[in-house]
LUMKOLVO-387509 format. One line per 10 residues: number of its first residue (from 1); their letters; for each residue x, z, y of N, C-alpha, C, O, CB. Coordinates in steps of 0.2 Angstrom, whole numbers. Each point is the difference from the previous one (the first is absolute). Glycine has a CB too. Layout:
% LUMKOLVO-387509
NUM> a> X:Z:Y:X:Z:Y:X:Z:Y:X:Z:Y:X:Z:Y; ...
% end
This chain:
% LUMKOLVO-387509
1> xxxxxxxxxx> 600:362:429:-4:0:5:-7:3:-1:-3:3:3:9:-13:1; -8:8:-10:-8:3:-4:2:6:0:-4:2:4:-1:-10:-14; 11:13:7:-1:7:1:1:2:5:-1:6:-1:2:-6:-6; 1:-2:14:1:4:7:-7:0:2:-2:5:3:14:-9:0; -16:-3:-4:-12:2:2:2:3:-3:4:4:2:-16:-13:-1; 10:9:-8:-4:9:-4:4:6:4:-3:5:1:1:-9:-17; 7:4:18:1:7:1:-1:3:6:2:5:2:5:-5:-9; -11:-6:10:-2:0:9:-7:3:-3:-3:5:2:10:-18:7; -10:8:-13:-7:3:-1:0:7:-2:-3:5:3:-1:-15:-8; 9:12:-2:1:5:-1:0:8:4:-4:5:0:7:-15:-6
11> xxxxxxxxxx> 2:9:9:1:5:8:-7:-2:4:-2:6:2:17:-8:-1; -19:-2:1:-5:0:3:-8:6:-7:-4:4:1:11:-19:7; -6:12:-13:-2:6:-5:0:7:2:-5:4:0:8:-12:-8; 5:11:8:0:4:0:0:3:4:2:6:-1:1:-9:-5; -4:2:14:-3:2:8:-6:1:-1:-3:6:1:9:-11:6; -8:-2:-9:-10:1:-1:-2:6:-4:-5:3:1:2:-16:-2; 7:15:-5:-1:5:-3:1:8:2:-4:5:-1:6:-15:-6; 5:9:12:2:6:3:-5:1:5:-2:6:1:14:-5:-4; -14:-3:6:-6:-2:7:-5:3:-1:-1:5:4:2:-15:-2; -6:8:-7:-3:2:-7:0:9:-2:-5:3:2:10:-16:-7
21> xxxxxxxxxx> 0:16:3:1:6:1:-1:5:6:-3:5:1:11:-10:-9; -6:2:13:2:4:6:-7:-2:3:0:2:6:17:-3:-5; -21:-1:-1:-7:-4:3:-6:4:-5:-4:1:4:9:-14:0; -5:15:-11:-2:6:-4:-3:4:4:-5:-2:1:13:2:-8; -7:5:10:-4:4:2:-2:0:7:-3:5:3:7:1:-11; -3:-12:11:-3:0:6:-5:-4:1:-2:-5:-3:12:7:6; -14:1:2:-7:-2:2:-3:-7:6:5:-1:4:-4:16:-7; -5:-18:5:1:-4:7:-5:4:2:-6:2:-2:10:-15:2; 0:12:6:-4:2:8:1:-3:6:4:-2:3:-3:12:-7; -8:-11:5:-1:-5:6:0:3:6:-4:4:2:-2:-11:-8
31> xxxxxxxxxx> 11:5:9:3:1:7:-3:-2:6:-1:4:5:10:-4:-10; -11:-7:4:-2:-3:6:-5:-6:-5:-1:-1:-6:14:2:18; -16:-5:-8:-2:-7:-3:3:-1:-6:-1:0:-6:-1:-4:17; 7:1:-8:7:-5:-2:6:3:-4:5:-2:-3:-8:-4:15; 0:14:-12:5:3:-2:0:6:-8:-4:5:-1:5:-8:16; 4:1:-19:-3:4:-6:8:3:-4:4:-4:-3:-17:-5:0; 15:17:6:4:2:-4:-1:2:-6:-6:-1:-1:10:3:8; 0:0:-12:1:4:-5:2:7:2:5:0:4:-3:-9:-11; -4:14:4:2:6:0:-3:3:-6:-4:-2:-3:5:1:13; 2:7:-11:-4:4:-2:-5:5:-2:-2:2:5:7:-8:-3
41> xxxxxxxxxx> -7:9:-6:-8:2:-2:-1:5:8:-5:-1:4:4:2:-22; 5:3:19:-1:6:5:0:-3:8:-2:2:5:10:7:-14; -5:-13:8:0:-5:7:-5:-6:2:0:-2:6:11:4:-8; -15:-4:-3:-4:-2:0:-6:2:3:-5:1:-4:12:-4:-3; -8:3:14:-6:2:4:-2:-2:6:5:-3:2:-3:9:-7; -6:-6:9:0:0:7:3:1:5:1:-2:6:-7:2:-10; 9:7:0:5:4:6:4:-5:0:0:-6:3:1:19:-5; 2:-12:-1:9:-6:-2:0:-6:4:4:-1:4:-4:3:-18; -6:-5:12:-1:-7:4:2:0:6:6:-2:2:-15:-1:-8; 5:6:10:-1:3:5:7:0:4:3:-4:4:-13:11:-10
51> xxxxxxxxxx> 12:0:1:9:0:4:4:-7:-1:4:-3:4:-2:16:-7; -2:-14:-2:4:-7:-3:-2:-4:7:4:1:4:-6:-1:-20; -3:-2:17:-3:-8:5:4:6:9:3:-4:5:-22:-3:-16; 19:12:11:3:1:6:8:2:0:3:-1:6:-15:4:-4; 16:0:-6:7:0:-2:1:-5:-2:3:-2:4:-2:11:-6; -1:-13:-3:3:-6:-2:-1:-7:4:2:-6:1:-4:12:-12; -5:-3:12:-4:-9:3:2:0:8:3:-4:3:-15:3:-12; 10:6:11:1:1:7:-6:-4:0:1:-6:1:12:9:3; -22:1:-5:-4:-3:1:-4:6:2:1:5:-3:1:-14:-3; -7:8:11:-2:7:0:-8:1:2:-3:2:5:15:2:-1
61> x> -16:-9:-12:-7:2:1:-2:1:-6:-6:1:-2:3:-7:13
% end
């Protein structure tokens, strides 16, 4: 039963870690208030927001 926890923690290790990787080069960018993606470096601007908050959000100010 003790080695089925560790291999739950374990497998949880190794998401946090691959997460970790794939989160590396991306940047936040605040979208709205309340709102903060990752992206990144080239996408990381005002333009972007902008489109993001009216294609995704279906917000338009």
């Amino acid at each position: 039963m003790i080695q089925s926890l560790n291999q739950a923690v374990y497998d949880v290790s190794n998401a946090k870690a691959a997460q970790k990787v794939k989160e590396r080069h991306l940047y936040p960018l605040r979208v709205t208030n309340t709102t903060i993606i990752l992206v990144p470096r080239k996408k990381c601007n005002k333009k972007y927001a902008e489109e993001y908050r009216k294609t995704k959000m279906g917000l338009n100010y």
